[in-house]
C-alpha positions, -999 to +999 in steps of 0.1 A: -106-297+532-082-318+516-090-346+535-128-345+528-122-345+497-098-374+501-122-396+521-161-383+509-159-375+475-180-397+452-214-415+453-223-439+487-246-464+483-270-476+513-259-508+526-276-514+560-298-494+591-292-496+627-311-487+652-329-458+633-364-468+646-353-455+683-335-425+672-365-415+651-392-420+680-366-403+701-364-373+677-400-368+676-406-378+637-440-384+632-455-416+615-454-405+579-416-391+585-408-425+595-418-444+572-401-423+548-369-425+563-369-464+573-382-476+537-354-452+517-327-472+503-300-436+494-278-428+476-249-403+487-234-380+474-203-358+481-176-332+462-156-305+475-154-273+454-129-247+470-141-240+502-180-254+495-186-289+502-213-299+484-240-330+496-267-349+479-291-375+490-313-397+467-339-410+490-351-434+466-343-448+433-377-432+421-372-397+435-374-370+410-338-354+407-356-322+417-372-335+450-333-348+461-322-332+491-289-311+482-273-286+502-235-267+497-218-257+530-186-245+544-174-256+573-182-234+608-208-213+593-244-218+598-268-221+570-305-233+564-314-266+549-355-276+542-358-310+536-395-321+531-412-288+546-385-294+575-366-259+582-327-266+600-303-243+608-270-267+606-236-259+608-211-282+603-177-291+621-146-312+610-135-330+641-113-360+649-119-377+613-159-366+612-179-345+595-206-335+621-238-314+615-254-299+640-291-300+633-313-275+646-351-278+636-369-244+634-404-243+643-408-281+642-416-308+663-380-326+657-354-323+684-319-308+681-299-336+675-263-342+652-257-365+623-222-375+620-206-390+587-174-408+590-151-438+570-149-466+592-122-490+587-135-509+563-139-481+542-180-476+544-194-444+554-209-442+585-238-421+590-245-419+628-276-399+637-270-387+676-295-369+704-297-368+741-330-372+751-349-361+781-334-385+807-299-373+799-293-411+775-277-407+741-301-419+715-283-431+682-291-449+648-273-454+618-269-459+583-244-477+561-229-468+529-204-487+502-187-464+477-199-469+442-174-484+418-172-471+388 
């Protein structure tokens, strides 16, 4: 936990998207959903309390704080998350240096899929969106993220 809270903790800015329009289509978003997700611009943020990491993301400089997407999770144990009317069940996993969540929709049109966050050496935050789709081909997008100065 230690080390999350070395290498997360604070507020990400978004820098730059990759390849999200394919993962999107590949995940089975619908038109509205992407558009939401390719024209926010978020803001990250992460702390550790204990055993609880704790995640918020400010979709868009206008979003009402209450409409931010914030969750608080410890590692290994499932919990649900419902982003814009979208129910997961995600449970998240430490491994090799990443912080991986397992998305899985229920009831929705959205595919399982994971979203991994990780530093890369240049000190950004990678958020990598992953899924296999249905001719056994990983689909992947990402987003970028520089850490806030203060």
């Amino acid at each position: 936990m230690e080390e999350i809270k070395k290498l997360f903790t604070g507020t990400w800015l978004h820098k730059q998207d990759d390849l999200l329009p394919n993962f999107f289509n590949a995940v089975g978003a619908s038109d509205v959903e992407k558009e939401y997700m390719l024209t926010s611009t978020p803001k990250l943020v992460f702390s550790v309390e204990g055993d609880f990491i704790k995640m918020e993301n400010l979709p868009h400089p206008g979003t009402r704080p209450e409409e931010n997407a914030k969750c608080e999770f410890k590692l290994n144990e499932e919990f649900m998350f419902e982003p814009k009317g979208v129910v997961f069940k995600i449970t998240v996993e430490w491994k090799d240096g990443k912080m991986i969540h397992h998305m899985k929709p229920v009831d929705s049109h959205i595919c399982p899929h994971t979203i991994e966050h990780y530093i890369n050496d240049r000190g950004q935050l990678i958020q990598e969106y992953k899924l296999i789709d249905d001719y056994c081909k990983e689909v992947t997008g990402m987003r970028t993220f520089c850490k806030e100065e203060l």
